[in-house]
VEXSE-637563 format. One record per residue (C-alpha): residue number from 1; x, y, z. Coordinates in Angstrom, 2 decimals, always signed. Example, Ala and Ser with C-alpha at 12.3 -4.5 7.8 and 13.67 -1.06 7.14 Angstrom:
2
> num; u; v; w
> 1; +12.30; -4.50; +7.80 .
> 2; +13.67; -1.06; +7.14 .
***
This chain:
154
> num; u; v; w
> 1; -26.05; -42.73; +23.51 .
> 2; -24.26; -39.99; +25.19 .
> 3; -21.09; -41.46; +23.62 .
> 4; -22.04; -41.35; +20.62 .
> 5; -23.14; -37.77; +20.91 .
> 6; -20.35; -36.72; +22.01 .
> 7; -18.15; -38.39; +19.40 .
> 8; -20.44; -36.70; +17.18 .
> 9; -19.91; -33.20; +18.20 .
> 10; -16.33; -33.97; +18.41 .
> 11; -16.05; -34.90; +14.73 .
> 12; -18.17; -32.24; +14.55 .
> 13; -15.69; -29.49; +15.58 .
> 14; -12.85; -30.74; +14.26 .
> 15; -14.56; -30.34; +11.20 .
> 16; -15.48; -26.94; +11.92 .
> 17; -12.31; -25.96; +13.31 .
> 18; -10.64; -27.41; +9.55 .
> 19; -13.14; -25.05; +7.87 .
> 20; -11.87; -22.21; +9.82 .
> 21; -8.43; -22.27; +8.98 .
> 22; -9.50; -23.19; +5.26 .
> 23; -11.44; -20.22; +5.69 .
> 24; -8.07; -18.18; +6.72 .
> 25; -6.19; -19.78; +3.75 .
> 26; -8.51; -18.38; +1.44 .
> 27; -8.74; -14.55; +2.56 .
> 28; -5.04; -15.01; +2.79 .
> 29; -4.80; -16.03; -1.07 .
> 30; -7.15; -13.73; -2.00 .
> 31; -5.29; -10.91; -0.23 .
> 32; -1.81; -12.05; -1.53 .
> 33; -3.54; -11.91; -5.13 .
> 34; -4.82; -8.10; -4.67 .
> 35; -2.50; -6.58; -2.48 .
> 36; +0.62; -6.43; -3.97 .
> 37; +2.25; -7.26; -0.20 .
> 38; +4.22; -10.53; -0.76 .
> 39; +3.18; -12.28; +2.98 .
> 40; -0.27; -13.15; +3.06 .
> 41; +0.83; -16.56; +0.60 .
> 42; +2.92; -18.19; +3.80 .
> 43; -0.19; -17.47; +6.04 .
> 44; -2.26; -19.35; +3.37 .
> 45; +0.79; -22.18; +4.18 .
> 46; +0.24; -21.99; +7.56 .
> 47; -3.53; -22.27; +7.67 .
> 48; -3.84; -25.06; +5.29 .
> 49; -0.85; -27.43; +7.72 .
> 50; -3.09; -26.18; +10.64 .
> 51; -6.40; -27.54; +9.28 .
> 52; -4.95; -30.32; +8.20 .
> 53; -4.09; -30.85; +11.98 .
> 54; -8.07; -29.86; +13.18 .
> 55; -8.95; -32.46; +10.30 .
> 56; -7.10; -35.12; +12.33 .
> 57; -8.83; -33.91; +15.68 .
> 58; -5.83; -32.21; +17.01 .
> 59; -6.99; -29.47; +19.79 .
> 60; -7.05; -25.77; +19.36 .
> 61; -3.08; -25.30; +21.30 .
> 62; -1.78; -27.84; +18.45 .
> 63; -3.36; -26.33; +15.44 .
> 64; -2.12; -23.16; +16.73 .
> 65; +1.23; -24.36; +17.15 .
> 66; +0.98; -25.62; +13.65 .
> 67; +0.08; -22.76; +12.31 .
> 68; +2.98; -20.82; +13.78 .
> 69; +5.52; -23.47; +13.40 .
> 70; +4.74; -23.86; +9.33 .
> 71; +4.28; -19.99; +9.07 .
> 72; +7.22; -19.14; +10.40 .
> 73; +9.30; -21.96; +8.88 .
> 74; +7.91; -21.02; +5.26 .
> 75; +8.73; -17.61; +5.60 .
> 76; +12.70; -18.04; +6.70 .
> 77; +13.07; -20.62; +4.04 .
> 78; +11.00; -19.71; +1.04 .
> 79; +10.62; -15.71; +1.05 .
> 80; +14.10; -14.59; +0.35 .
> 81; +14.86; -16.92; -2.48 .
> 82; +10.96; -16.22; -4.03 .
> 83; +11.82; -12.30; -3.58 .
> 84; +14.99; -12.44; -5.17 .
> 85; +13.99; -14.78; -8.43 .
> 86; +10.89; -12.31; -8.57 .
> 87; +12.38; -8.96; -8.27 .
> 88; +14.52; -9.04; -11.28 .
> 89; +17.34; -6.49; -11.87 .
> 90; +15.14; -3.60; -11.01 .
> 91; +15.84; -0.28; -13.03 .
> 92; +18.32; -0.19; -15.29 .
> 93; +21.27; +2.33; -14.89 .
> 94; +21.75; +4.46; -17.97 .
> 95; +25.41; +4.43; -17.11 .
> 96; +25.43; +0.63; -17.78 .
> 97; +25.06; +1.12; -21.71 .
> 98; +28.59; +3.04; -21.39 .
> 99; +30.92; +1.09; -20.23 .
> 100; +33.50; -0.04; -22.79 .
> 101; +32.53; +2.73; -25.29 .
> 102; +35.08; +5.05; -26.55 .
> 103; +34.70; +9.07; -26.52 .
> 104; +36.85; +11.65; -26.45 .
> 105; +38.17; +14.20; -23.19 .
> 106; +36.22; +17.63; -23.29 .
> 107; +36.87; +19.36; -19.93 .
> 108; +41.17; +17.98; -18.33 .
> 109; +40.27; +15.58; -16.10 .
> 110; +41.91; +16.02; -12.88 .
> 111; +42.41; +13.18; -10.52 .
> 112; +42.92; +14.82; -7.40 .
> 113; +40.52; +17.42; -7.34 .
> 114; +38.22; +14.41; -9.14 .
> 115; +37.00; +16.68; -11.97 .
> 116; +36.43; +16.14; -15.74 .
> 117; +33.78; +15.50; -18.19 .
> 118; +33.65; +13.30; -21.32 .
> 119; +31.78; +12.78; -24.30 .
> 120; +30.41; +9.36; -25.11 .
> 121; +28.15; +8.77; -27.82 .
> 122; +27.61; +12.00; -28.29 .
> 123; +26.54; +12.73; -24.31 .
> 124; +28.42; +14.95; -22.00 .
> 125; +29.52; +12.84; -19.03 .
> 126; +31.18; +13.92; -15.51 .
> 127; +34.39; +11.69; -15.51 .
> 128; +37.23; +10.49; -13.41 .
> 129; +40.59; +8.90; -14.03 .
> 130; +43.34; +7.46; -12.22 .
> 131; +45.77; +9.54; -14.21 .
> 132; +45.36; +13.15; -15.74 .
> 133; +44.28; +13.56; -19.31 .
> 134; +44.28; +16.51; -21.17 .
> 135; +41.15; +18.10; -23.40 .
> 136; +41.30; +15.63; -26.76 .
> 137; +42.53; +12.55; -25.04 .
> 138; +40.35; +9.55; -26.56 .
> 139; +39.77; +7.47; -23.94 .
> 140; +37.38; +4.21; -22.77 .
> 141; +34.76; +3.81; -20.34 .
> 142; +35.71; +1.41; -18.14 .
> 143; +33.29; +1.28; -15.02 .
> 144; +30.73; +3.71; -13.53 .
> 145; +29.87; +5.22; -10.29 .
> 146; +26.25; +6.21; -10.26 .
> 147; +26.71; +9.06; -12.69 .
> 148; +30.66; +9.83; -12.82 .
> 149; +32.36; +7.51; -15.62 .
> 150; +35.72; +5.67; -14.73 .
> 151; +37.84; +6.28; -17.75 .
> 152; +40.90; +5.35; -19.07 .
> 153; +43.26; +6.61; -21.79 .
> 154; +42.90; +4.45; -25.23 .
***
């Protein structure tokens, strides 16, 4: 009789301890889906491998290990390459649309004092070359640095 209790209450908490870390799972997902945090998903992970262990009647030290060991695993492994397909490009650079367009020389540019500006599509543009060019030069975009054009002479 007392065996039987006590397998019982065993099965019992190992049941309860499976619905705990269910329990986790779920605020986790439900956190991940409203927070805009990226994290909470691999703790979801980690709670679902760790009731899977309390399912299985696994004590408390194992499920925690579990937990930690899938958690942590997860996150080296799956964050970086999730980030990176999700991000995108980010924000576009304006200066990006330039390069290879043509435009014309409106202020010398001077490559060792670094100063010049441009017109491209009808926008004035700070510019640099690796040789001088003279007010009237046509020239091409070829690169950008943050805001300065790279030019050359066409």
């Amino acid at each position: 009789m007392i065996w039987m209790l006590w397998q019982f209450l065993a099965g019992w908490a190992a049941e309860m301890s499976a619905l705990t870390w269910l329990a986790v799972a779920f605020v986790a997902a439900i956190l991940e889906v409203t927070v805009p945090h990226f994290g909470s998903a691999f703790i979801s992970i980690g709670a679902i491998a760790a009731a899977g262990v309390a399912y299985l009647g696994f004590g408390p030290a194992a499920q925690l290990i579990t937990f930690i060991v899938v958690l942590s695993v997860s996150l080296l492994t799956l964050r970086s390459g999730l980030v990176a397909r999700l991000a995108g490009r980010g924000v576009p650079s304006r200066t990006d649309q330039m390069i290879g367009r043509a435009g014309v020389v409106t202020h010398e540019i001077d490559p060792a004092t670094g100063t010049g500006r441009v017109n491209v599509g009808g926008e004035d543009w700070a510019a640099r070359s690796a040789g001088p060019l003279e007010v009237g030069s046509k020239i091409r975009v070829v690169a950008a640095d943050g805001i300065v054009l790279e030019v050359t002479r066409t």
